[in-house]
C-alpha positions in Angstrom: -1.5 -49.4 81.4 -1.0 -45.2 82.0 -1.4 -43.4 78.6 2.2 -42.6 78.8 3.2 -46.3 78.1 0.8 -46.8 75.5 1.7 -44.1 73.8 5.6 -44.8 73.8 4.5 -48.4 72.8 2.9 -47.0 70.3 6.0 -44.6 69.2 8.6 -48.2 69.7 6.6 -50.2 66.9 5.6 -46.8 64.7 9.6 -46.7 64.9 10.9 -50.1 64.1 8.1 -50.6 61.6 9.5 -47.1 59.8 12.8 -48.5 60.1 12.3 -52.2 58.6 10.4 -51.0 55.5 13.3 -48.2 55.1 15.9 -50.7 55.2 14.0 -53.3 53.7 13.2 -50.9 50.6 16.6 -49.7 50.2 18.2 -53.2 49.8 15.6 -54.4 47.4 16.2 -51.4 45.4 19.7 -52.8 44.8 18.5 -55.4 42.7 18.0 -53.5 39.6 21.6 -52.8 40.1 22.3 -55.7 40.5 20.5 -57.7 37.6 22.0 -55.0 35.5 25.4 -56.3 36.2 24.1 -59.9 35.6 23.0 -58.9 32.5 26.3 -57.6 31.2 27.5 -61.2 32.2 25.9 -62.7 29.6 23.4 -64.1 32.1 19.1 -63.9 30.7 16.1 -63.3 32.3 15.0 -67.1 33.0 18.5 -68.1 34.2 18.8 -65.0 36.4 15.8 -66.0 38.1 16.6 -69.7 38.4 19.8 -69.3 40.2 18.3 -66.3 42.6 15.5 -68.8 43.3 17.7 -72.1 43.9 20.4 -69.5 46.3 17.4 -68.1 48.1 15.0 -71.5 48.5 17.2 -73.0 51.0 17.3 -69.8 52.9 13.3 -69.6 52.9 13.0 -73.4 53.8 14.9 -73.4 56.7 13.3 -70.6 58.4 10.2 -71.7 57.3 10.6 -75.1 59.0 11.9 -73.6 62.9 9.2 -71.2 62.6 6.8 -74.0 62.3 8.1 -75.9 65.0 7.8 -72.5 67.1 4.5 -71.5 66.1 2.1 -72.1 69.1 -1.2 -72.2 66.9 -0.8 -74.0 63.5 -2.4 -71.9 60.5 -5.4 -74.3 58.5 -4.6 -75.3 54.8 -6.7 -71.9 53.6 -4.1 -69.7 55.2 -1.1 -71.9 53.6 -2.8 -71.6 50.2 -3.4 -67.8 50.8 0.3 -67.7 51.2 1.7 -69.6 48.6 -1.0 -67.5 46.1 0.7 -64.4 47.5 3.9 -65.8 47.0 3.3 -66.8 43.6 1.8 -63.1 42.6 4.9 -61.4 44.0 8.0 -63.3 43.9 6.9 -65.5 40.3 4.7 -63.1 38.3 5.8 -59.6 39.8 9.9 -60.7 39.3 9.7 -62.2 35.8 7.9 -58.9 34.8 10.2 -56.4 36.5 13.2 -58.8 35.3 12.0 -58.8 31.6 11.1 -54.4 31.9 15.1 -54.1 33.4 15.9 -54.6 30.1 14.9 -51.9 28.2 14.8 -49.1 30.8 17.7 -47.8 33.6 18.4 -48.5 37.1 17.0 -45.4 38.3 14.1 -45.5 36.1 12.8 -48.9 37.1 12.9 -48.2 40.7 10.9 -45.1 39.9 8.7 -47.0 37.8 8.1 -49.4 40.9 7.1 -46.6 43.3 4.0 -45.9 42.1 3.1 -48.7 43.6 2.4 -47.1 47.2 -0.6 -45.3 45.3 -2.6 -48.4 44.3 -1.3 -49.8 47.7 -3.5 -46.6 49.3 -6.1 -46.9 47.1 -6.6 -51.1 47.5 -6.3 -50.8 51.3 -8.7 -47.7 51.4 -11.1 -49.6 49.2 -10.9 -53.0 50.6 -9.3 -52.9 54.3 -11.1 -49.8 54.9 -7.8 -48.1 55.8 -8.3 -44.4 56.7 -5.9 -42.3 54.6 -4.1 -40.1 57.0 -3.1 -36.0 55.9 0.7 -37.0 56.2 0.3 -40.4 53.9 -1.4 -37.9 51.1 1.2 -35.5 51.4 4.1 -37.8 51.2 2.3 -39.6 48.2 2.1 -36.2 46.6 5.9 -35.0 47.4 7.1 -38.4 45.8 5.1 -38.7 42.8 6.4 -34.9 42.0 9.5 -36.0 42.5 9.1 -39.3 39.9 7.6 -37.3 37.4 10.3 -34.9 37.0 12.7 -38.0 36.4 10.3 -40.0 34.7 10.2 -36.9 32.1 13.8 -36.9 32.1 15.0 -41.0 31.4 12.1 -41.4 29.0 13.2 -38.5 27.1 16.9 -40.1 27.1 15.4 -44.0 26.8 13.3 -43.4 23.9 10.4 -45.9 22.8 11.7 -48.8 24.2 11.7 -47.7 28.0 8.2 -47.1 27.0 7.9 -50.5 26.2 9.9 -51.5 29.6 8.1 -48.9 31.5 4.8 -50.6 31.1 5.8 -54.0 31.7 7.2 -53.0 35.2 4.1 -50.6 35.4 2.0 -53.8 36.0 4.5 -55.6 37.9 4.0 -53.0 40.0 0.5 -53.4 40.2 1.3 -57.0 41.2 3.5 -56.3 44.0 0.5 -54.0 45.3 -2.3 -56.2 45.5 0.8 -58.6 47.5 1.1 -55.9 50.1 -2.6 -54.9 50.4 -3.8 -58.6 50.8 -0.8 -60.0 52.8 -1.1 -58.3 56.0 -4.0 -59.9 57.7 -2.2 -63.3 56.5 1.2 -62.6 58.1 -1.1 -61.5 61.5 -2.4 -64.6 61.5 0.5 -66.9 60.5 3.2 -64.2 61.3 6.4 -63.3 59.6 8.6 -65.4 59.5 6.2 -68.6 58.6 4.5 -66.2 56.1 6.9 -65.2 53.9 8.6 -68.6 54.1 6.0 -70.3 52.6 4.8 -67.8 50.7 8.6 -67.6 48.7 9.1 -71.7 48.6 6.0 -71.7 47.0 7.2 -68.9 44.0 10.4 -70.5 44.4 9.4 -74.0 43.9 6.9 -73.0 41.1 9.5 -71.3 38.9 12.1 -73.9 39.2 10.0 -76.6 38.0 9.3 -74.2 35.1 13.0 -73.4 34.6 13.9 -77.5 34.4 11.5 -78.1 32.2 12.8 -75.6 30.1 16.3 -76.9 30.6 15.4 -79.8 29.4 14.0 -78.9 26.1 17.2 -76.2 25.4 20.4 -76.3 27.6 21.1 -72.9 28.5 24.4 -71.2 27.8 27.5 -71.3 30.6 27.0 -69.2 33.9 30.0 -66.9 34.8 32.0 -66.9 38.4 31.0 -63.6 38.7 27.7 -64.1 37.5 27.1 -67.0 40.3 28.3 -64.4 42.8 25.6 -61.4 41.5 22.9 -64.1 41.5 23.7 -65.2 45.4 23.7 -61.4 45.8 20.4 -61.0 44.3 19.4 -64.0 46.1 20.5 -63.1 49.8 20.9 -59.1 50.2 18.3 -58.1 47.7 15.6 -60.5 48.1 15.7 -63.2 51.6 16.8 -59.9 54.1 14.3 -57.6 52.7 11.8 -59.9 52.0 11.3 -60.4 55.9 11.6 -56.9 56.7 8.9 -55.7 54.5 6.6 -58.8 56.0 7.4 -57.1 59.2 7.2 -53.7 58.6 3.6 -54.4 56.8 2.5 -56.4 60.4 3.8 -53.1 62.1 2.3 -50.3 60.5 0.1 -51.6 58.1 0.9 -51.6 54.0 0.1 -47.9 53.1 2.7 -46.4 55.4 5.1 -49.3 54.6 4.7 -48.6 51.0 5.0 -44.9 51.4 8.1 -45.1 53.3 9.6 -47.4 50.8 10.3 -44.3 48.8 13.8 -44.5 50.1 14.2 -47.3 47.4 14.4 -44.5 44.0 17.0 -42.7 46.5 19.2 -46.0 47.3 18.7 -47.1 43.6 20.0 -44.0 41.8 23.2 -43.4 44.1 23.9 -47.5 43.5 23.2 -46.5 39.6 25.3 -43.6 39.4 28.4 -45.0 41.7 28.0 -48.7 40.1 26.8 -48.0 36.7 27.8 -44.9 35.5 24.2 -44.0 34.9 24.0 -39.8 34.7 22.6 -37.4 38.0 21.8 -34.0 37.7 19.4 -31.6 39.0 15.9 -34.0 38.2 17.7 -36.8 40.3 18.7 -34.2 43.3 14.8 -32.9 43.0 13.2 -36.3 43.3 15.5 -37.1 46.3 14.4 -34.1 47.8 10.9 -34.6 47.8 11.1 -38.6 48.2 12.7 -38.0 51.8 10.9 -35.4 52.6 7.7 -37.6 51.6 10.0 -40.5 54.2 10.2 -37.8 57.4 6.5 -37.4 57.4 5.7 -41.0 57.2 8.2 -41.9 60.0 6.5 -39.5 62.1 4.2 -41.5 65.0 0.9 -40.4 65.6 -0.6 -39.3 68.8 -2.5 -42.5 70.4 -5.3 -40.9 72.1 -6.2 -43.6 74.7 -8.0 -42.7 78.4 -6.1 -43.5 81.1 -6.5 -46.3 83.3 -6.0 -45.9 87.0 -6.4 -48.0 89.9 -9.8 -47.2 90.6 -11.2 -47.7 86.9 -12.0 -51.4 86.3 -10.5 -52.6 83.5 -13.5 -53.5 81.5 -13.5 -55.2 77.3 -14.5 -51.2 76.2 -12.0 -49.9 78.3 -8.9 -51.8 77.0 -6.7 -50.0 75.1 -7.1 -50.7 71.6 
């Protein structure tokens, strides 16, 4: 393989990776958007989560099953409890925290809230996947976290005390979701995608609905809207199955710190659904923190240079000399 074509390898999956966790971000930035709407159906936290979880489970289990039945090399039970652990810490504990901060704090807020979240992503895979931190990652950290402090400044000052109190329950929801995309890449290697975040979601899923019917059992919960069925299959399809494998493959492509980084495209989504949908306010903090968030996006999409040797007819192709 001539340099050329590893190198435009390289550039195809830098690409698609970019693109999945840009995609993947800006639909589950729509969920806070979208819960908000739930919300003003009458519809609570628990019962939000109960119908996204039994509109989504299906989804999961499917897939799951004809990825199993295409996988080649079946994972061991350790890989399957490593998933369903992952799935619990993201999709059960991360949710019902960022679900209980939505509300007390904005849209807009909330999503910003969330992105600090490809910080601790850095710092975990720095620390315990021994990820080298590129120049462009540290600048595109810097651009965005500018850009959510300037708006963080400005919806706490309008939220008051209790989007403080909001603001820190997402805060460690956050956290949650971090440790999820630091520890679940060299799962979803070895299981892949698909089978990955199947598992990994029936497992959250299962978990909370067993929850949720216990407590319908001890208190019957109050009627669920038309509209709010439709907002929870919503929440349940275009905010959380779609994105939920686009993340997985977009961590599998270019690893979790870029993916996170790049997810910065979520505030940007979010705020535009607010302000069209909701009615939330824009001005010039909003237009400053887009700025700087896609700016932060561009140098993150950007592929980096794959220094390999070339290989040519007369150079045996030897275990050092593979391209890596």
């Amino acid at each position: 393989m001539t340099t050329e074509a590893v190198e435009t390898d390289a550039a195809r999956n830098q690409m698609i990776g970019a693109l999945l966790a840009a995609l993947g971000a800006g639909l589950f930035s729509l969920k806070g958007v979208v819960i908000k709407l739930a919300y003003a159906e009458g519809m609570g936290v628990s019962q939000l989560l109960t119908w996204r979880m039994a509109f989504s489970l299906p989804f999961f289990l499917v897939i799951g099953f004809f990825a199993f039945r295409r996988s080649d090399k079946r994972p061991g039970w350790k890989l399957y409890a490593a998933a369903a652990g992952l799935g619990l810490l993201s999709y059960y504990l991360s949710s019902i925290l960022n679900f209980w901060g939505l509300q007390y704090v904005s849209a807009q807020l909330e999503r910003l809230i969330l992105y600090i979240y490809p910080t601790m992503v850095a710092v975990l895979a720095f620390i315990f996947l021994k990820e080298r931190v590129t120049r462009n990652h540290v600048i595109a950290l810097a651009l965005a976290y500018i850009g959510v402090a300037i708006l963080f400044g400005s919806e706490v000052g309008a939220q008051g005390q209790m989007a403080l109190v909001g603001g820190v329950v997402i805060f460690i929801g956050a956290f949650t979701y971090a440790i999820y995309v630091t520890a679940s890449r060299s799962v979803i290697r070895r299981m892949g995608t698909a089978l990955f975040t199947s598992f990994a979601m029936s497992a959250a899923s299962i978990a909370f609905l067993t929850q949720s019917g216990i407590e319908m059992a001890l208190h019957a919960p109050p009627p669920v809207t038309v509209n709010g069925l439709w907002l929870s299959f919503i929440l349940a399809t275009v905010c959380t199955v779609i994105p939920s494998f686009m993340i997985a493959e977009a961590i599998r492509r270019i690893g979790p710190g870029p993916m996170s980084a790049i997810g910065g495209v979520g505030p940007v989504v979010a705020a535009w659904a607010a302000v069209a949908v909701l009615n939330e306010p824009f001005g010039w903090p909003h237009m400053a923190a887009m700025a700087l968030t896609l700016s932060g996006v561009w140098l993150l999409s950007r592929p980096a240079p794959q220094r390999v040797p070339e290989i040519g007819p007369a150079t045996p192709i030897t275990q050092d000399s593979k391209p890596k």
